[in-house]
C-alpha beads as a LAMMPS data file, in Angstrom:
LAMMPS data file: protein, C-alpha beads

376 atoms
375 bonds

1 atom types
1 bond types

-500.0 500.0 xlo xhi
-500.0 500.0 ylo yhi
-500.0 500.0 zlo zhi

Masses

1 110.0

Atoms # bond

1 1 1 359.809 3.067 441.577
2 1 1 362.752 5.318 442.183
3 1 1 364.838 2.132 442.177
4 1 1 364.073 2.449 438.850
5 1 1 363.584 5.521 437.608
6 1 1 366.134 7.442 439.546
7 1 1 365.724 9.739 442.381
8 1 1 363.856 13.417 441.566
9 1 1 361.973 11.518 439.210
10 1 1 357.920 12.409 439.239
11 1 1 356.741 10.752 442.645
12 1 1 360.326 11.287 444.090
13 1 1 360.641 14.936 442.849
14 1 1 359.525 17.547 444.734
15 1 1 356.008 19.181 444.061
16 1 1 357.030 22.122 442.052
17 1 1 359.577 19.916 440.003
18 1 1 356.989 17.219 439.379
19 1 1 354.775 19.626 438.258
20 1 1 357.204 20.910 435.698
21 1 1 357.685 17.419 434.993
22 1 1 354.155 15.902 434.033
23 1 1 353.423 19.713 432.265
24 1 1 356.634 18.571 429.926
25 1 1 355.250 14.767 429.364
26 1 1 351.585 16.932 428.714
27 1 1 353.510 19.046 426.313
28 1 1 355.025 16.365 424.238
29 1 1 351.360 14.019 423.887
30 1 1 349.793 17.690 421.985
31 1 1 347.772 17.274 419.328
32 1 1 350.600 18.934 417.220
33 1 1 353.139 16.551 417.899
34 1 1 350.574 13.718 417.598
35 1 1 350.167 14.148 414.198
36 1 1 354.404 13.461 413.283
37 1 1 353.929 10.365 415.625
38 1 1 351.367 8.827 413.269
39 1 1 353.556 8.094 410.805
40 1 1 356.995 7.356 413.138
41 1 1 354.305 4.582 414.418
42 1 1 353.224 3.265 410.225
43 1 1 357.241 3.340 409.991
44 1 1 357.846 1.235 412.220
45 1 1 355.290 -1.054 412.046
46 1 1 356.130 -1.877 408.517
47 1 1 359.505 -2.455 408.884
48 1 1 358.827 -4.857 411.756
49 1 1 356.450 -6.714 409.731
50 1 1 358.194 -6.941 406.093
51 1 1 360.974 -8.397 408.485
52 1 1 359.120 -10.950 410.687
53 1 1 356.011 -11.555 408.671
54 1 1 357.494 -11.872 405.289
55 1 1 356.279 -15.212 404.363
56 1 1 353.028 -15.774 402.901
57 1 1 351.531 -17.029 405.547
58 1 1 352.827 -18.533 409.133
59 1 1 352.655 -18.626 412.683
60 1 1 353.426 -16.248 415.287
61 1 1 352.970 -15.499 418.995
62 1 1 350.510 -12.334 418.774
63 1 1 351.762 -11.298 422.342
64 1 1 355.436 -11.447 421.721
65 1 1 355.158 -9.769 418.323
66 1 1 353.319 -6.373 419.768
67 1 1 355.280 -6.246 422.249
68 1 1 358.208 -5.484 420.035
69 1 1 356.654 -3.390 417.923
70 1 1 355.328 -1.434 420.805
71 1 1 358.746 -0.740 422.114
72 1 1 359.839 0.320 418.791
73 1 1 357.292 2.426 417.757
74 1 1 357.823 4.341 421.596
75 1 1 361.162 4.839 421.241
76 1 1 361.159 6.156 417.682
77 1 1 358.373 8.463 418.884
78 1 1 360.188 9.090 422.877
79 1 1 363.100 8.998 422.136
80 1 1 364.073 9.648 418.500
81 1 1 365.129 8.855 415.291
82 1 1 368.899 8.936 416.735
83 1 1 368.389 6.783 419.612
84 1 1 366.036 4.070 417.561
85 1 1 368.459 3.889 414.835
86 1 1 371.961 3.253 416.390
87 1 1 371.739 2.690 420.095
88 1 1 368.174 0.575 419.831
89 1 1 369.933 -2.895 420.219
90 1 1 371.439 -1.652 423.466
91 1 1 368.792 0.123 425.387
92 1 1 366.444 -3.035 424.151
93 1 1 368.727 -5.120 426.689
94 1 1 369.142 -2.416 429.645
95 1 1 365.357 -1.622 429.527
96 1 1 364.764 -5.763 430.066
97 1 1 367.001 -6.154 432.783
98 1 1 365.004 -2.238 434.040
99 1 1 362.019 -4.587 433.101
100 1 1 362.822 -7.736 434.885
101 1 1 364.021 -5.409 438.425
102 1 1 360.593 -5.106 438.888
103 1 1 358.918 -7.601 440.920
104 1 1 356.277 -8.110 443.796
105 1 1 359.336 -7.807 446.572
106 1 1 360.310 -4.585 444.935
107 1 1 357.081 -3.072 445.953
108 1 1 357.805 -4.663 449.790
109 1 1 361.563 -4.302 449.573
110 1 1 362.713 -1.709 446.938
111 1 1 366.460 -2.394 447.696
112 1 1 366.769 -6.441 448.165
113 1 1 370.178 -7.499 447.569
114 1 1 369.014 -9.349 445.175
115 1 1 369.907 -10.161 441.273
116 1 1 367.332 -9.055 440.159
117 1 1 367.739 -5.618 441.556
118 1 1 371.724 -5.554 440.983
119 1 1 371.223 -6.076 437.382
120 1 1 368.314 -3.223 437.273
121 1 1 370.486 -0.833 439.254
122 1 1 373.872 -1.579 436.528
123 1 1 371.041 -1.023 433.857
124 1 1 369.736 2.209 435.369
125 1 1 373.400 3.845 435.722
126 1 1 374.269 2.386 432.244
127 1 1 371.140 3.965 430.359
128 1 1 372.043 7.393 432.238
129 1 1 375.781 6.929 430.615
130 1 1 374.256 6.062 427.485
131 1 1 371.597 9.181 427.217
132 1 1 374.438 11.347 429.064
133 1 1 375.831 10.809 425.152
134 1 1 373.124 11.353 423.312
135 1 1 371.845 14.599 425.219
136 1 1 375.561 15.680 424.337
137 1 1 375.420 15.086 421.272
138 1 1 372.190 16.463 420.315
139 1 1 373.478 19.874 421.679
140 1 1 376.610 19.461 419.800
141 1 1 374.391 18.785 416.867
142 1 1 370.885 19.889 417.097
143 1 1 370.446 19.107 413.415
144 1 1 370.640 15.404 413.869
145 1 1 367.019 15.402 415.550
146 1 1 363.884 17.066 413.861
147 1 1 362.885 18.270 417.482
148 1 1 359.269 16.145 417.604
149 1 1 360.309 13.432 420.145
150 1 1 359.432 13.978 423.821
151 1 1 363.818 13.728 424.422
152 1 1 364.018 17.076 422.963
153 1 1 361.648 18.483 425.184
154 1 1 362.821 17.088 428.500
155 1 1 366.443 18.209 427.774
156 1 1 364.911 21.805 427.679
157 1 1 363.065 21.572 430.729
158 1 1 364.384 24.612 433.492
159 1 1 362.753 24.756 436.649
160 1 1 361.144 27.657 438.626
161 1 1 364.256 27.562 441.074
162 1 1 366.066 28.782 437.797
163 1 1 367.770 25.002 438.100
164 1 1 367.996 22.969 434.687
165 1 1 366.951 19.703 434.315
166 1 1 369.747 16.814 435.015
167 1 1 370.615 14.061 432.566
168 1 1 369.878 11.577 435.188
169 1 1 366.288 12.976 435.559
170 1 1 365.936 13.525 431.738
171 1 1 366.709 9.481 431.562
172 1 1 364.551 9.146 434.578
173 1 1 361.604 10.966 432.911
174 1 1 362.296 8.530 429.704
175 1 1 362.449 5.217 431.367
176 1 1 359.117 6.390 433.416
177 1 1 357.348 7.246 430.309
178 1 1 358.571 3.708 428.662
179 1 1 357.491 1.766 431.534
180 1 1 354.179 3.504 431.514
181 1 1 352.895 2.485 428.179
182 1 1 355.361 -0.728 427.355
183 1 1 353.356 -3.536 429.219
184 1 1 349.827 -1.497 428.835
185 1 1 349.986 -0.828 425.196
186 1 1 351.267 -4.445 424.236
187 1 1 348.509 -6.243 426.246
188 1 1 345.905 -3.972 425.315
189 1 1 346.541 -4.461 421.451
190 1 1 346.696 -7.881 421.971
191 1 1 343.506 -8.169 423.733
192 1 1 341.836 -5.978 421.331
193 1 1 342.578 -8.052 418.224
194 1 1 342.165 -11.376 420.303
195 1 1 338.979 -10.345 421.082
196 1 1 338.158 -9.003 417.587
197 1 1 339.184 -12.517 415.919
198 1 1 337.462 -14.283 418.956
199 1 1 334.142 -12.288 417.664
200 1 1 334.076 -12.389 413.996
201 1 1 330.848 -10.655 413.658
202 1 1 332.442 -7.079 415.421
203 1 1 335.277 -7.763 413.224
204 1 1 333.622 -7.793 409.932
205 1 1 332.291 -4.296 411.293
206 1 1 335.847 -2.914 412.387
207 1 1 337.544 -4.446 408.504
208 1 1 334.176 -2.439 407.124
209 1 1 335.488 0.851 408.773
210 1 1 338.910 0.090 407.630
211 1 1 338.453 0.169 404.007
212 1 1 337.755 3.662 404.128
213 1 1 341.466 4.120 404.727
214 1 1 342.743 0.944 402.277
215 1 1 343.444 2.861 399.338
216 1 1 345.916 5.497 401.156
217 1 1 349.290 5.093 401.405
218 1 1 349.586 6.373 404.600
219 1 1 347.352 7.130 407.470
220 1 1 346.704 10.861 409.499
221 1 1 345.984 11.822 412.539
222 1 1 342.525 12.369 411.108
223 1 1 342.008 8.871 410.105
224 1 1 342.991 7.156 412.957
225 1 1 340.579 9.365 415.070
226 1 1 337.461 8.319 412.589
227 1 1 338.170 4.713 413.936
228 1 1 335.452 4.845 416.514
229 1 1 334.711 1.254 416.111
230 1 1 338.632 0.323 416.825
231 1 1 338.925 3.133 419.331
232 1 1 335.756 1.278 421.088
233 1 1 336.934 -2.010 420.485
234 1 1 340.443 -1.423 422.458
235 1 1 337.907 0.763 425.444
236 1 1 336.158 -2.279 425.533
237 1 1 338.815 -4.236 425.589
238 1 1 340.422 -2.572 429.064
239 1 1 337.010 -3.193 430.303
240 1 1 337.394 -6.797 430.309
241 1 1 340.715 -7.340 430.419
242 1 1 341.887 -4.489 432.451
243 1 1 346.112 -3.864 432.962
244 1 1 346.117 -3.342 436.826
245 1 1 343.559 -6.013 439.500
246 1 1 343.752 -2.675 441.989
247 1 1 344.519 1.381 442.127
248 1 1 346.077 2.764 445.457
249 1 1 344.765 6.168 446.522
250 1 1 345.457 7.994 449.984
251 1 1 343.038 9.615 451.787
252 1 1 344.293 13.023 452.343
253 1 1 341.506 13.854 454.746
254 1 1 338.194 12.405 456.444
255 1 1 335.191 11.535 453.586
256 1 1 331.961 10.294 453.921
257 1 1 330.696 8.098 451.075
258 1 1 327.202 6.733 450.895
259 1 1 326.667 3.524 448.392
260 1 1 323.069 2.045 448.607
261 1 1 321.516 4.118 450.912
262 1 1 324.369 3.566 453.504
263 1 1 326.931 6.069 454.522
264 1 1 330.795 4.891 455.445
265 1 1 333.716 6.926 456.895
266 1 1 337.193 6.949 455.003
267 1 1 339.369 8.052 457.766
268 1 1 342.550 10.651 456.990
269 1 1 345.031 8.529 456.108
270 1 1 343.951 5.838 454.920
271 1 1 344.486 3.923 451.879
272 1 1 341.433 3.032 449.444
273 1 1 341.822 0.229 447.057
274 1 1 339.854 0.305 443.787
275 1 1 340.072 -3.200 441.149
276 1 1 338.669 -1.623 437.671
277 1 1 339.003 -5.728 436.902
278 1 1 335.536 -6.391 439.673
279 1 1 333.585 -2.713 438.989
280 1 1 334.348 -2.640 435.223
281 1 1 331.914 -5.988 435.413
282 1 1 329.055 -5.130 437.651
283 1 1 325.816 -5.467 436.007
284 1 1 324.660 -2.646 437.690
285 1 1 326.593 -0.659 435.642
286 1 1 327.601 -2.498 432.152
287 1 1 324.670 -4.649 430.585
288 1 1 325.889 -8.164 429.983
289 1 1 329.180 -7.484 430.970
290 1 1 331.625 -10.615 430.640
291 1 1 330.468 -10.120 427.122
292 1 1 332.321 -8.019 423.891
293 1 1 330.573 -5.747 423.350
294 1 1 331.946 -2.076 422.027
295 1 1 328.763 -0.972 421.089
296 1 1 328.017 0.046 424.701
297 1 1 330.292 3.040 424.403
298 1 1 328.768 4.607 421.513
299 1 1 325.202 6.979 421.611
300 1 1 322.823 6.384 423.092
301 1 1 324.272 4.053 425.410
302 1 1 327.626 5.192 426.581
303 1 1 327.242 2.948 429.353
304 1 1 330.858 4.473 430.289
305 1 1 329.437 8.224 431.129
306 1 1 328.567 7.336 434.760
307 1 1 331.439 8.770 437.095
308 1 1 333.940 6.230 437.726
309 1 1 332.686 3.500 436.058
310 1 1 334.974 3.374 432.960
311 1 1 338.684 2.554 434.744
312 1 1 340.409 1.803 431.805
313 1 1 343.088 4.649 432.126
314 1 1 342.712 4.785 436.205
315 1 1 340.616 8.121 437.386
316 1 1 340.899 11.535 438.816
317 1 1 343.993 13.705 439.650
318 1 1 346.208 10.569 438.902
319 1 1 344.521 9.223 435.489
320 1 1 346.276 8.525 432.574
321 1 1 348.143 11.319 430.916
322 1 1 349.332 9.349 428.545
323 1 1 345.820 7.369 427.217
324 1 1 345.432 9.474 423.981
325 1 1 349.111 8.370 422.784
326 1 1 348.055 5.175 423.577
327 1 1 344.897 4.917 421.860
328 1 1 346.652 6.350 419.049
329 1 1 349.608 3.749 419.229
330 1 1 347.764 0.988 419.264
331 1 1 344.769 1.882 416.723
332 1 1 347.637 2.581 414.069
333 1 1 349.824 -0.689 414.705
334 1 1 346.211 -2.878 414.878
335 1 1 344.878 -0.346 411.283
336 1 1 348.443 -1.413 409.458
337 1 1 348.377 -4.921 410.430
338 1 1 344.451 -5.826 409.406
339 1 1 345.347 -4.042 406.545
340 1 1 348.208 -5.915 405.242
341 1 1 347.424 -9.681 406.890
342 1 1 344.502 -11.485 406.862
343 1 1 344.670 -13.470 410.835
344 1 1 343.314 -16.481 412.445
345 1 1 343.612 -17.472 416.235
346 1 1 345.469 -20.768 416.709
347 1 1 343.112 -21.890 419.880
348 1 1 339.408 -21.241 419.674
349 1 1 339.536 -20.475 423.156
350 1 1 341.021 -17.287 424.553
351 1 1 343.553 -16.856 426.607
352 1 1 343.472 -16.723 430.454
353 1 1 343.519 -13.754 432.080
354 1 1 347.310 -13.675 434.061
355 1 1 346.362 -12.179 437.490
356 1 1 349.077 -12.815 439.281
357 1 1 351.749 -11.051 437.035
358 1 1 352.355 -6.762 437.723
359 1 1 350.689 -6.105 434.953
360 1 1 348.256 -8.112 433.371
361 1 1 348.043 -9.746 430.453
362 1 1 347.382 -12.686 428.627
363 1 1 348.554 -16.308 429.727
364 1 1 348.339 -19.110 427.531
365 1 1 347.912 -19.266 423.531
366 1 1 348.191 -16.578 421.658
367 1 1 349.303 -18.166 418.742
368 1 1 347.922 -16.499 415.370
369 1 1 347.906 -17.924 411.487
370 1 1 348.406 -14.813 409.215
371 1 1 348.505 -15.043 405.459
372 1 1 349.220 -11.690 403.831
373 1 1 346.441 -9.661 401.803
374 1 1 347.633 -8.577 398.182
375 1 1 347.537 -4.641 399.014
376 1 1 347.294 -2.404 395.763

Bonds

1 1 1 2
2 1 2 3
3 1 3 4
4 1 4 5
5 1 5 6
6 1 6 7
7 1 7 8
8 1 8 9
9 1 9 10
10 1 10 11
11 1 11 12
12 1 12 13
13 1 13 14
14 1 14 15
15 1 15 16
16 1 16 17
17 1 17 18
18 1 18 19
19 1 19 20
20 1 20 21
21 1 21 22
22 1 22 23
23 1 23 24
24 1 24 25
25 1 25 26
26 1 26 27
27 1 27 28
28 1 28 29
29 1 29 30
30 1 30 31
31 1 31 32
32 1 32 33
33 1 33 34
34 1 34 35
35 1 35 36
36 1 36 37
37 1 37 38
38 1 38 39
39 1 39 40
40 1 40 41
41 1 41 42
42 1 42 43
43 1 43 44
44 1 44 45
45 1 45 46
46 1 46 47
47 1 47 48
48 1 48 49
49 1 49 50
50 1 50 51
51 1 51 52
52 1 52 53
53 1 53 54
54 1 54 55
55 1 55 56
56 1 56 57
57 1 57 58
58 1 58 59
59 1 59 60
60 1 60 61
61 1 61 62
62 1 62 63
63 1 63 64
64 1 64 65
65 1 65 66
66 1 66 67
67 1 67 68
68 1 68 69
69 1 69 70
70 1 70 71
71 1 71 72
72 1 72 73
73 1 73 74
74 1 74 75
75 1 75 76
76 1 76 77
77 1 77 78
78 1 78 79
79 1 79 80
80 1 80 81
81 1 81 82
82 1 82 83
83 1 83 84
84 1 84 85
85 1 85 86
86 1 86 87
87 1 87 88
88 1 88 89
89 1 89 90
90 1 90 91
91 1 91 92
92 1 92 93
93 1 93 94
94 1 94 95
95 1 95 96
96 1 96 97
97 1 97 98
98 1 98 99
99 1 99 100
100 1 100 101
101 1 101 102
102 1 102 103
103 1 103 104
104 1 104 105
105 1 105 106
106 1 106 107
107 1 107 108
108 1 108 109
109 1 109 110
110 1 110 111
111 1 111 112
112 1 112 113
113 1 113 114
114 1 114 115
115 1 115 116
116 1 116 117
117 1 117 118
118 1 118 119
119 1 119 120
120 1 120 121
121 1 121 122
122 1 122 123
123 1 123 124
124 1 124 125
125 1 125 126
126 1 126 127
127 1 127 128
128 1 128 129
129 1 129 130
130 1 130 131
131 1 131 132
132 1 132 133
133 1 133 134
134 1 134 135
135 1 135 136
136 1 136 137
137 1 137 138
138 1 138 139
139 1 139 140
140 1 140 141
141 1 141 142
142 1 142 143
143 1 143 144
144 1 144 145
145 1 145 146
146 1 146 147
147 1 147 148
148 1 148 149
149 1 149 150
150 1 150 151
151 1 151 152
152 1 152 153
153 1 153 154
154 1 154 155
155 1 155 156
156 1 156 157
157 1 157 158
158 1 158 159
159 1 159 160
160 1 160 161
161 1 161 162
162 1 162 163
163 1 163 164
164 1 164 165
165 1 165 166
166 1 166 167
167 1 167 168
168 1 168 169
169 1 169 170
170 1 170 171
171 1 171 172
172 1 172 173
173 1 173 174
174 1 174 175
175 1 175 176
176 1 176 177
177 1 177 178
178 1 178 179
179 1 179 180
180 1 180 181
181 1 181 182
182 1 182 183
183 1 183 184
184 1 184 185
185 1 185 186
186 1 186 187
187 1 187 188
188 1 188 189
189 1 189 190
190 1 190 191
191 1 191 192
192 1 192 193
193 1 193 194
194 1 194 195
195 1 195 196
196 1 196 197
197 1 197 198
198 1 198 199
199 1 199 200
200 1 200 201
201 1 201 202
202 1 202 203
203 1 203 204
204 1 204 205
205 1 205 206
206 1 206 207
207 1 207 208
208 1 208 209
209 1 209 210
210 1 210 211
211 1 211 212
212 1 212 213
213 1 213 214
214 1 214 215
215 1 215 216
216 1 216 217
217 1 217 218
218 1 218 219
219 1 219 220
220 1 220 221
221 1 221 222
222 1 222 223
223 1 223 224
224 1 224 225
225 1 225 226
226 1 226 227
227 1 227 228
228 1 228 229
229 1 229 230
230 1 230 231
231 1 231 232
232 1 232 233
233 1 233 234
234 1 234 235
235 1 235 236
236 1 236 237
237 1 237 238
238 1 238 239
239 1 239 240
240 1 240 241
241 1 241 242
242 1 242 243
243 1 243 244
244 1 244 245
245 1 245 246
246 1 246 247
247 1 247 248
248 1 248 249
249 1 249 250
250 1 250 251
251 1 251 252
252 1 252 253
253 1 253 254
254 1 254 255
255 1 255 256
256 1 256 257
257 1 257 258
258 1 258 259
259 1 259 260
260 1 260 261
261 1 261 262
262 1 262 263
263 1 263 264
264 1 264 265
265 1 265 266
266 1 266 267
267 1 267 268
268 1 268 269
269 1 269 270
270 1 270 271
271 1 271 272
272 1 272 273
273 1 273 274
274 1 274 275
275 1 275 276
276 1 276 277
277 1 277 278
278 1 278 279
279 1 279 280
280 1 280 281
281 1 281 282
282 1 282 283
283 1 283 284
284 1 284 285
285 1 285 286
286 1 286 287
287 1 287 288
288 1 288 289
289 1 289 290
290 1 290 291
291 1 291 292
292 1 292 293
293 1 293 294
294 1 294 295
295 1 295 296
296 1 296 297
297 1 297 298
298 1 298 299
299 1 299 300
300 1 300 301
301 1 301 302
302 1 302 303
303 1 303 304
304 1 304 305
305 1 305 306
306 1 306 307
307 1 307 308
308 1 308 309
309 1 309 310
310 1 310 311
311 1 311 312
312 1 312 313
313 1 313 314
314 1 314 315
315 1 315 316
316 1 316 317
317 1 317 318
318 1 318 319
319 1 319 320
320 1 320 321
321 1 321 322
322 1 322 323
323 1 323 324
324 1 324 325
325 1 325 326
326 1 326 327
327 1 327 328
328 1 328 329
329 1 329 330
330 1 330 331
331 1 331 332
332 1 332 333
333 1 333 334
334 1 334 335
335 1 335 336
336 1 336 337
337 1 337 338
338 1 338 339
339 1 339 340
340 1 340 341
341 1 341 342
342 1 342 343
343 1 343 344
344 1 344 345
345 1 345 346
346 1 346 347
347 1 347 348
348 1 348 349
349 1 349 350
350 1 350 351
351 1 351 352
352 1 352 353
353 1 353 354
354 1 354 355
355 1 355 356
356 1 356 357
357 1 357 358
358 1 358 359
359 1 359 360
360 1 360 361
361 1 361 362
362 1 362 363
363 1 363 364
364 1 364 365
365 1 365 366
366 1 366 367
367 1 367 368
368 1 368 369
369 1 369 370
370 1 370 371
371 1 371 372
372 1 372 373
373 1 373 374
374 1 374 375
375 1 375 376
């Protein structure tokens, strides 16, 4: 990944730098600045739809749309209001060709002389020209940013050394955080409400829970987290449809594990390969599990509470630090959406399940009929 993220970049930076790093990215998914990013999100989400979805009723591809809104709703919250208003178009186009860099040789063969990779490596340097400006800027004019995007707080960052943070890392750190939650977020809303329309009777339930929330203008931080029933829609969502087949983890020394009654070695060293897409479905663990079913997450069943068996957001040292922006992302695009359109899947069957891409998603129809709701 430094290929695309830059070198000194978390995994490429040393340990005290990375640390600095990932306490930053911690820093800027607070609670505090959570609760500015609800409404960045609503923003956004509007404007995309009073632009695309502005006919009574049509057609459109469920898969493509979220994944434009996702990348618009990050960047207004990542990047800022600077960056999403007047430089948007651009990094749209450098963060594809970032995008379309990464593929199964690049994980072999980081630096193939290939097109792919040349146009990803013109992209990276041209995004680092293109935040060089707006870090300049911003310092020229710190009044031109209200200080709540996760920019801000990676241009501050000093290390222990006494160093200061480059503007290569600080675009680094930003295309990281990008790539982390464009592909998860898009496929995960998109298999939530797929799954929701798919299974009419959960989503009379979820549109029940919404119309607590109809009559406000505007949703809260508070609101979004009293959507259990969405929150355990989208957990259950990841369980079926998870966003990576396998997680990589290196033994760092010798471990006995024992599984049914027998005990196996992990030598030093070694790698261990986990797929969350095989032991999120063992019956051992999850009743019934190729069916929807969110209820298993709520008491008294919280089939998820064993150790290790809920993979959704990975596990352990290396899980997820960005999950509760994510839940929160997606639960306020899906909320602002099912409240403004009423939706019906194109295909009665659901998409298949695209194993062989990087990251997972749907493959096939994903068509959607929406007609809009009259809102008062």
């Amino acid at each position: 990944m430094s290929a695309v993220f830059g070198p000194g970049v978390v995994y490429d930076a040393p340990r005290k730098k990375r640390q600095m790093q990932f306490q930053t990215m911690a820093n800027g998914l607070r609670t505090t600045r959570m609760k500015t990013y609800v409404a960045k999100i609503q923003q956004e989400t509007m404007q995309y739809l009073n632009e695309r979805w502005n006919k009574e009723s049509g057609t459109v591809d469920l898969y493509k749309a979220l994944s434009e809104i996702t990348i618009l709703t990050a960047s207004r919250c990542l990047h800022g209001d600077d960056v999403r208003e007047h430089m948007f178009a651009e990094l749209q186009t450098l963060y594809h060709d970032l995008d379309e860099g990464l593929t199964p040789l690049t994980v072999l063969w980081s630096r193939a002389p290939t097109p792919e990779h040349f146009r990803r490596d013109k992209a990276r340097k041209q995004l680092v020209e293109l935040f060089g400006k707006v870090i300049q800027q911003r310092r020229e004019h710190p009044e031109r940013s209200d200080g709540t995007d996760i920019l801000s707080l990676f241009m501050d960052i000093k290390y222990k050394d006494g160093s200061s943070i480059t503007e290569e890392e600080v675009t680094g750190l930003l295309i990281a955080l990008l790539f982390a939650g464009q592909h998860t977020s898009c496929t995960t809303s998109t298999w939530t409400l797929l799954l929701l329309l798919h299974n009419p009777t959960v989503m009379q339930r979820v549109m029940e829970e919404q119309e607590q929330f109809a009559s406000k203008d505007s949703l809260e931080l508070d609101d979004v987290h009293q959507m259990e029933l969405l929150h355990n829609s989208m957990r259950e969502a990841l369980r079926l449809c998870p966003t990576f087949i396998m997680l990589l983890r290196k033994a760092m020394r010798d471990a006995d594990v024992t599984v049914n009654g027998t005990t196996y070695r992990i030598p030093k060293g070694d790698l261990v390969v986990v797929s969350p897409t095989v032991s999120m479905r063992l019956p051992t663990t999850f009743k019934d599990p190729d069916v929807f079913d969110p209820d298993r997450f709520a008491a008294p069943r919280e089939e998820h509470k064993q150790p290790y068996a809920y993979l959704g957001f990975g596990g352990g040292m290396h899980s997820c630090m960005g999950q509760v922006f994510a839940f929160l992302q997606v639960k306020t695009v899906l909320s602002v959406i099912l409240k403004h359109y009423e939706l019906t899947p194109e295909s009665s069957k659901l998409p298949d399940i695209g194993y062989n891409d990087m990251v997972v998603g749907p493959r096939g129809n994903c068509n959607v009929q929406y007609r809009k709701k009259k809102v008062a």
